[in-house]
N, C-alpha and C positions, 0 to 999 in steps of 0.2 A: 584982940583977946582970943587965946588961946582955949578949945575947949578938949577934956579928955573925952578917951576914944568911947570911957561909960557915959560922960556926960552926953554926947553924940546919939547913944543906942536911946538913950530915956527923953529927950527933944525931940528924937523921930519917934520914936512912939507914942510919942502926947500930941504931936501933930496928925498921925495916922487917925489917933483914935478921934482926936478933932474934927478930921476929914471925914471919915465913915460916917458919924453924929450926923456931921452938915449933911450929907448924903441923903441921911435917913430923913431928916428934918424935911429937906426938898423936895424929896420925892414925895411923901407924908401930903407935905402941904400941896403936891401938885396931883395927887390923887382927892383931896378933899376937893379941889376947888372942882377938880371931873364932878365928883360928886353932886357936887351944888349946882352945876351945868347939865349934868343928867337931866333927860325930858322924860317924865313918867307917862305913859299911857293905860288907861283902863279901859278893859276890855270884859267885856259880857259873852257868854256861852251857851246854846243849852244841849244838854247830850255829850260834846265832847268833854271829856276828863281834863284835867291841870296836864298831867303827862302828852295827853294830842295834841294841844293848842300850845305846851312847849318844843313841843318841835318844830312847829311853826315860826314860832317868837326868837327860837335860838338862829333859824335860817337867816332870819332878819337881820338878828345881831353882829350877824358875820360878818354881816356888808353894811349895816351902819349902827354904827359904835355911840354908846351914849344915847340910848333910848333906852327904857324898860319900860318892859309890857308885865301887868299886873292882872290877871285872870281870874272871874269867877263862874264859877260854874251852878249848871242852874237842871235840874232833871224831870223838869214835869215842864213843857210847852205852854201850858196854860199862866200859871204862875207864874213863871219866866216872863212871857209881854206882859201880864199885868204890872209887876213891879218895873220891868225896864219903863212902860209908859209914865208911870207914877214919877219913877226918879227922872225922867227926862224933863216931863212938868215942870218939877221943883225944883231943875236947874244942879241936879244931884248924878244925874247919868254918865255911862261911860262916854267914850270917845270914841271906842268901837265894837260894835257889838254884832252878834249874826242876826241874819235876817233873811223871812226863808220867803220859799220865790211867791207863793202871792200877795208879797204884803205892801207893795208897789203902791196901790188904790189906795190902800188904807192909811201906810205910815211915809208915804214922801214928803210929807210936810217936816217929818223931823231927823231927817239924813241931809247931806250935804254931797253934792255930786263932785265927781271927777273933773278937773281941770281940761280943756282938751287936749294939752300938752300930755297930763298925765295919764290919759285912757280914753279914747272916743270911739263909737261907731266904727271906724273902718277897723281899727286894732281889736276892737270887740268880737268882730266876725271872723279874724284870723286864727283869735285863740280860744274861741267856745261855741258849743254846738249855736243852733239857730235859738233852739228856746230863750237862751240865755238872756239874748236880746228883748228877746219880747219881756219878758219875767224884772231886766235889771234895768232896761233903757225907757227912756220918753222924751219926746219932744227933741232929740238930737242928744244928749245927756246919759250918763251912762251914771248908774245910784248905787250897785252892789257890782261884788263880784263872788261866783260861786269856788266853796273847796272842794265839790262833788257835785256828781246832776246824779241823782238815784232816778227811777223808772218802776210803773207797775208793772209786774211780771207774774206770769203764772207759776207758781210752784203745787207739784205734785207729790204725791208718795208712790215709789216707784213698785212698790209691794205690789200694791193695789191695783197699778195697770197691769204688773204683769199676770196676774191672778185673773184680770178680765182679759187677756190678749190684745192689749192696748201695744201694741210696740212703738210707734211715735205718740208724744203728745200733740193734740190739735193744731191745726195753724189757723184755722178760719172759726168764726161761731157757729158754722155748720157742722163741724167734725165735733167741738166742744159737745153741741145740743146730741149728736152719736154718743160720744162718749159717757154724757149724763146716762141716758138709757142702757148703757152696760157697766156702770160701775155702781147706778144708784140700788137700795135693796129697799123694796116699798111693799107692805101687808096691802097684797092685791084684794081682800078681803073686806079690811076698813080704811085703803087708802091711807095707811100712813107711814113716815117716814121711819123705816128700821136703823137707816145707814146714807145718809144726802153722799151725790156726790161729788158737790159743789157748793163751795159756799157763795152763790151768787141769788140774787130777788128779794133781799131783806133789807132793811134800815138799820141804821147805826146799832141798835139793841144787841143784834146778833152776829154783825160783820163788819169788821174791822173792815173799813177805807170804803165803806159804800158807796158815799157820794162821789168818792174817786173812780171807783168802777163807772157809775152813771155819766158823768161827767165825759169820759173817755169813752164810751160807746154812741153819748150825742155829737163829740169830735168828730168820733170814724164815720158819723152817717152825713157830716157837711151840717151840721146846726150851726145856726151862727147864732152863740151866747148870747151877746151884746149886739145892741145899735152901732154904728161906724161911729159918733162920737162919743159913747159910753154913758151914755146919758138913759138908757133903759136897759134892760134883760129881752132879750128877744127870744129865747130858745123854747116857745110854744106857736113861735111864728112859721108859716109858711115859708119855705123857701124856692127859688126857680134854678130849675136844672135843666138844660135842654127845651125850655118853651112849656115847662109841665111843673107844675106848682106840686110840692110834697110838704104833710108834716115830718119832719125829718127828726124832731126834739121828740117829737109822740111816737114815732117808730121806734127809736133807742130807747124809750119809756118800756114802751108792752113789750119790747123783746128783754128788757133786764123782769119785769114784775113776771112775766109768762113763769121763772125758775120757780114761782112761791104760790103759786096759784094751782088749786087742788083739781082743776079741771083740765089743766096744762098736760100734754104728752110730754111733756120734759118736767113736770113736777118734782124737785128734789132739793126743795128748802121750806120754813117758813123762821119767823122770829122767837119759837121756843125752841129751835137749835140751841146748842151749845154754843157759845161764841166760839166764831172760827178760829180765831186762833189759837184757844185751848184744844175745839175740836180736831184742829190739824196735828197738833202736838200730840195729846191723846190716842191721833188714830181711828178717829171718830167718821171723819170726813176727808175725803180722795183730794178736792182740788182748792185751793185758794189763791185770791189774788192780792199781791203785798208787795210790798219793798225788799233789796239787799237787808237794810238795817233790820231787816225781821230775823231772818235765816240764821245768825249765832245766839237770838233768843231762843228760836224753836229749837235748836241742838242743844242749849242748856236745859231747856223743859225736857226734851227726851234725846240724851245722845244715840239712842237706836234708830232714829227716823230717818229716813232712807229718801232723801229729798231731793226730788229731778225740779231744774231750773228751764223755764220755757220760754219763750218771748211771747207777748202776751197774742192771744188771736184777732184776728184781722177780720173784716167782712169779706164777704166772697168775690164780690166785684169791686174790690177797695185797689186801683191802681198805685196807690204809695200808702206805705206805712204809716197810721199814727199813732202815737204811745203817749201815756202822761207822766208828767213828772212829779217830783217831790222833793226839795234839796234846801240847801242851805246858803248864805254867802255873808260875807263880811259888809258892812257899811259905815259911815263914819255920821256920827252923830254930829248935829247943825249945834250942838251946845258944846263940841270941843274947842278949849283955846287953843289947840296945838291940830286944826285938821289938815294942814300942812305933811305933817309927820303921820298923821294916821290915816292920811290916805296913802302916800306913800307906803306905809307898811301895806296896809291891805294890797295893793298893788301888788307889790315883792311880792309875798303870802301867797297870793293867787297864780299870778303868770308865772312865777319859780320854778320848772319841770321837777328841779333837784327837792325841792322843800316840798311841792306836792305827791312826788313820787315816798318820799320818807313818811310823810302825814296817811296817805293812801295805806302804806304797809302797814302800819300800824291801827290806822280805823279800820280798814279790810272794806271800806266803803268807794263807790263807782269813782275814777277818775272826771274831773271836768275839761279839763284841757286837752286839746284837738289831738296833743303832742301824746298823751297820758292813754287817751282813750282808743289809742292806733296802738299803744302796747298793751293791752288787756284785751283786744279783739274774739283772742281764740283763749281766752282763762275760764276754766271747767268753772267758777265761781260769778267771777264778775262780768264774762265774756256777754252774755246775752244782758245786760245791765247799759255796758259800755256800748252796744250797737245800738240798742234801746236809744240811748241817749242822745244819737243821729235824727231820731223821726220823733222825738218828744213835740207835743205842741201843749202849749196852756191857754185859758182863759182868761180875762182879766178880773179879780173876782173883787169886790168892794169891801167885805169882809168873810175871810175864807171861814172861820170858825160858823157863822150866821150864816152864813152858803148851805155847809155841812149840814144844819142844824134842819133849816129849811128845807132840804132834798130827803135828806129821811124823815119829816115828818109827810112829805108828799109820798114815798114810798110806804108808810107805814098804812096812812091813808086810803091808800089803793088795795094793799094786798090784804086789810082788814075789810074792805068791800065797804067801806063807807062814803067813797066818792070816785064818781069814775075817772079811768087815767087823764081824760083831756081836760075834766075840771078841775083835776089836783094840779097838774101842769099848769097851768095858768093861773091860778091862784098860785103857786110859786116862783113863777114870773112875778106878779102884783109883787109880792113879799121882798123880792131880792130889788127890784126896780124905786121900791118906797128907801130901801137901804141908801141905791146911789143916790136917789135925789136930795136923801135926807142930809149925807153926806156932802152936797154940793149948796145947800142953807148956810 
């Protein structure tokens, strides 16, 4: 059978259009079926934005295809672990959520660790500072991994030193305690504070990271927090140095309370300051000590503040640096059906130089990575952050919020002259020691 040359043109194009159809049809149904094979993961945040944590999620995506990451964000600390514990409970919680570095003691019972194929101890130490380990590892087990290591840091107003002839900031707490005496302004008269100029010797009330401050100056002097198996609080204990017994917890005590104590040659705090961080903002007060993540708050509070970044000071005969930290890291919840994949990501996530490098840019927060933090060395912003993050040491703390809570009411205690330093110390040893053991019932 013969067919004309129109019959020809209209049989190929009912076939054409047949074919496209199938086409669409195919593909259709070979994108649904992705679809239904898509592995969802939910993920908890707190501080970074939908925007930080998709840059993250996208890096991921690059390199394996058919996961999606589902993000919520959470901007109060507190709030944040209460509900993530809540929904972890109820069998409701993400699969991967942050999780900052001391919450080891506290929440390991409800993370899921690292494979040892997937991340161990030796790969641990290749690709982040030392604290890391301490803060994410136990027992051989690696639990988190960090997207930054932040560090406390001294930040200054540069007005201010130069107005007193300050041209270096301190390095040691002997230069600090100089400095207090030429930048503070005190009614020689009635002994009171015109102008602190330092926000250091107060409790929580007045100064933002106090206990981190205390904490970090029982480090520098050799306190050993804890017992060796974490079963007490030791930092009113004695320790041995050279054949000669020292309080070492109560020497870092009376040189932080000396700054708020009205009989102190270095007197230039108490708790009816301003709080420091407004106070710094405002202009009120020379020196504080804080994080990176503080620094584009106090430029939004006053874009005119004129803010020198220090590394923080060291004791006099302190032979190696120590600094403390405060950061964040990823961990995969013991309640995900898929911790397969969501440790995998956090993996990716973290060791990625490209994905942290982009995340970095974007948060303007300390790199964690060995690789990350050799390229920020010498940056006018992050540079003393990033060295910081070499000589970081942490504690192990049983509950970091109840820690905080308990150190400034020991400080409060003292500089209100209600109890003296060695008996507030120790009864906050008792306090934090009744923590762990209540914790190990």
């Amino acid at each position: 059978m013969q067919f004309t040359r129109n019959q020809l043109i209209i049989i190929g194009s009912v076939v054409g259009v047949v074919f496209v159809i199938g086409l669409i049809v195919w593909f259709g149904f070979r994108e649904n079926i992705g679809r239904q094979d898509d592995v969802r993961l939910m993920a908890w945040g707190v501080f970074d934005d939908t925007r930080a944590f998709q840059t993250i999620a996208d890096g991921f995506s690059a390199q394996r295809r058919g996961v999606i990451i589902e993000y919520r964000q959470f901007t109060d600390p507190v709030v944040y672990e209460r509900e993530l514990v809540n929904a972890l409970a109820a069998g409701t919680g993400p699969d991967i959520f942050m999780f900052h570095n001391t919450w080891l003691p506290k929440h390991y019972d409800k993370v899921i660790p690292f494979l040892s194929e997937q991340m161990n101890i030796a790969a641990l130490r290749e690709l982040f500072p030392k604290v890391v380990e301490q803060d994410f590892s136990d027992d051989g087990f690696v639990y988190a991994l960090p997207l930054s290591v932040d560090t406390l840091a001294m930040l200054y107003n540069k007005d201010d030193f130069n107005s007193a002839s300050i041209v270096f900031p301190p390095k040691t707490w002997s230069e600090l305690e100089d400095s207090v005496s030429r930048l503070r302004r005190v009614n020689t008269v009635t002994n009171e504070i015109i102008k602190p100029a330092a926000a250091i010797g107060g409790s929580l009330k007045s100064i933002n990271r106090a206990a981190d401050l205390l904490s970090l100056l029982m480090l520098q002097s050799g306190t050993r927090m804890t017992d060796s198996n974490f079963g007490n609080a030791a930092f009113s204990q004695p320790v041995i140095f050279q054949n000669q017994s020292f309080l070492s917890g109560l020497t870092a005590f009376n040189f932080y309370t000396q700054f708020a104590n009205a009989s102190s040659p270095f007197y230039t705090w108490n708790d009816s300051q301003h709080y420091s961080l407004d106070g710094f903002a405002d202009e009120s007060v020379s020196i504080i000590f804080n994080y990176a993540f503080q620094i584009p708050q106090l430029k939004q509070k006053n874009p005119f503040l004129s803010i020198g970044i220090a590394s923080m000071p060291q004791p006099n005969t302190a032979d190696r640096r120590v600094d403390f930290p405060n950061y964040w890291g990823l961990a995969v919840s013991n309640i995900s059906s898929n911790s397969n994949i969501a440790l995998d990501f956090v993996k990716t996530a973290a060791t990625d130089a490209n994905i942290m490098r982009s995340y970095g840019a974007l948060t303007q927060k300390p790199p964690a990575l060995l690789s990350l933090i050799n390229e920020k060395l010498n940056d006018q912003i992050l540079g003393v952050f990033a060295r910081q993050a070499l000589t970081a040491r942490s504690w192990p703390q049983i509950d970091n919020v109840s820690v905080e809570e308990i150190f400034s009411s020991m400080i409060e205690a003292v500089i209100s002259g209600r109890v003296s330093p060695a008996d507030a110390l120790k009864e906050a040893e008792n306090s934090v020691t009744a923590l762990m053991r209540q914790r190990r019932l």
